[in-house]
C-alpha positions in Angstrom: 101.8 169.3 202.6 104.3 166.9 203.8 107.5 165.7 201.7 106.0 162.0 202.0 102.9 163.4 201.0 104.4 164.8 197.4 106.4 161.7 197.1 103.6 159.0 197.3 101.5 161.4 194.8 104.8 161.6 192.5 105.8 157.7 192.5 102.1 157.0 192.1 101.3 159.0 189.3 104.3 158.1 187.3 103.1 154.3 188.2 99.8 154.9 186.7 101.3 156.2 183.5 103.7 153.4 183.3 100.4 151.4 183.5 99.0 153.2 180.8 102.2 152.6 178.3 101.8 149.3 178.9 98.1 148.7 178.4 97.2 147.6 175.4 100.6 145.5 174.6 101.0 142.0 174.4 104.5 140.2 175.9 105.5 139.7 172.4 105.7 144.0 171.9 107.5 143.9 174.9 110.5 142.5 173.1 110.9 144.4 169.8 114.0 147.1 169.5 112.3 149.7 168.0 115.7 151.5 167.3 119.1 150.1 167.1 120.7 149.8 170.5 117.5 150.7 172.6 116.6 148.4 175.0 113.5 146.0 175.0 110.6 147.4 176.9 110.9 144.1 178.8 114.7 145.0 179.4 113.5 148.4 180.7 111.2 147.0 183.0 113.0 144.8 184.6 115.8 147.4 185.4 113.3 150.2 187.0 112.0 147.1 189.2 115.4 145.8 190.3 117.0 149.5 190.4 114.3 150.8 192.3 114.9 147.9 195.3 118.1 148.6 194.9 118.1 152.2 195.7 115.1 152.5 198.1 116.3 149.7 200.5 120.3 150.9 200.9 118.9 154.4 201.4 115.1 153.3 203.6 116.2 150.0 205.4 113.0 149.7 206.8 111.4 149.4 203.5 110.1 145.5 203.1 110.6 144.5 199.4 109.7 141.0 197.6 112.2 139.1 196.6 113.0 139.3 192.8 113.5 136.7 190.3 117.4 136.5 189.5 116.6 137.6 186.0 115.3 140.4 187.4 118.0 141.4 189.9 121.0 141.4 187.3 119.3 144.3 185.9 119.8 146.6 188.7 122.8 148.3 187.0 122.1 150.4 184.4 124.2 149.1 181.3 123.7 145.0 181.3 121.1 144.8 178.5 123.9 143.5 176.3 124.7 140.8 178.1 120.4 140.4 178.8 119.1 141.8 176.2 116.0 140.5 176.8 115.3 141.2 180.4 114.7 137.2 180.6 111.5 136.5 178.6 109.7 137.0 181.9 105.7 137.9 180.8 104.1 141.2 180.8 101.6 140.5 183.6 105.0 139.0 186.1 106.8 142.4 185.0 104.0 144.5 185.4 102.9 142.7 189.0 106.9 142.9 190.2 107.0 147.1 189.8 103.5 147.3 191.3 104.8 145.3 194.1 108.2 146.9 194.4 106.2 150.5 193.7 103.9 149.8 196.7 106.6 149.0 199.2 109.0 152.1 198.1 105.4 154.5 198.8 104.9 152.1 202.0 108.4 153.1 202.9 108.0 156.9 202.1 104.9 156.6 204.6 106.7 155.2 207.1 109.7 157.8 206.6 110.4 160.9 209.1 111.3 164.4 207.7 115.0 163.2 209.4 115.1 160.3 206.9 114.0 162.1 204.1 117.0 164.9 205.1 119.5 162.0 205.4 122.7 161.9 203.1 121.9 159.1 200.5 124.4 156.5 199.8 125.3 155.0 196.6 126.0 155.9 193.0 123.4 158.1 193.0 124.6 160.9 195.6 126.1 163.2 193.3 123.1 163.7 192.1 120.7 163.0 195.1 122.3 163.8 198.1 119.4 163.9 200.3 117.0 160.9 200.6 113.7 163.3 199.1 116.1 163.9 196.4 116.5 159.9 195.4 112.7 159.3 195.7 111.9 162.1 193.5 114.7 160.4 190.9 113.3 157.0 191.8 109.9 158.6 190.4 111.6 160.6 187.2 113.5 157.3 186.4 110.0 155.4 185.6 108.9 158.5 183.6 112.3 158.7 181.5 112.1 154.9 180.8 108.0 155.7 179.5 109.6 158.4 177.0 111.6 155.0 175.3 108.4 153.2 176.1 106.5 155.3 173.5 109.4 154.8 170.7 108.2 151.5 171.0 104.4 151.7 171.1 105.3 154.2 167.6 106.9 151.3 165.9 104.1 148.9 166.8 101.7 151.6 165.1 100.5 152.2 168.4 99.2 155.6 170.1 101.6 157.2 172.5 99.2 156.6 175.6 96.2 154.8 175.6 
């Protein structure tokens, strides 16, 4: 099996769980803080949607994102949920239509990739970590799936189950 191959199954499955975290909640759930200093589920959302573009199109310029609400875009670094706490109020169904979007164009990307770009040096604050393209996407995918982990702190203190 090809690398694009184990990368579309990876980001797809962990978009399919992030699906299923998000269910059976209404906007309003998407705003508690289940624990002091976590972030809103909404605040979460927003961040794997604007960090994702972020990291796929400086490392895959050929990839073809949508363009973001501003709201949205601020949240591509990793530490602004103090100054938007909130992830701007946007709605479950907007959030949950942005990372399907943004999901569909990284796996559209990862299709279109070579082996070469998959083998290239990545750029960004990420290299130190993933210094090879294949090693960003698979971060990329983990980074929905470490988010989902804080997603079911939340569903707990709702009195939800951990996955529907």
């Amino acid at each position: 099996m090809r690398p694009q191959e184990v990368l579309k199954k990876s980001l797809a499955s962990t978009q399919w769980l992030l699906g299923g975290y998000l269910a059976d909640l209404a906007d309003a759930d998407l705003q508690i803080v289940p624990v002091p200093g976590m972030n809103t589920i909404a605040w979460q959302l927003g961040h794997l949607i604007a960090s994702e573009k972020a990291l796929v199109s400086s490392n895959l310029p050929h990839a073809q994102f949508p363009p973001l609400p501003p709201v949205v875009e601020r949240l591509a670094k990793g530490n602004s949920a103090k100054e938007y706490p909130q992830g701007g109020d946007l709605p479950k169904s907007q959030l949950l239509d942005l990372f399907n979007k943004v999901r569909s164009a990284t796996i559209a990307a990862v299709e279109a990739a070579s082996d070469t770009d998959l083998e290239k040096a990545t750029v960004g604050p990420l290299a130190p970590i993933a210094p090879k393209v294949v090693d960003l996407l698979l971060v990329v995918s983990n980074h929905t799936m470490m988010h989902g982990g804080q997603f079911t702190a939340a569903r707990r203190a709702l009195g939800k189950p951990t996955f529907v």
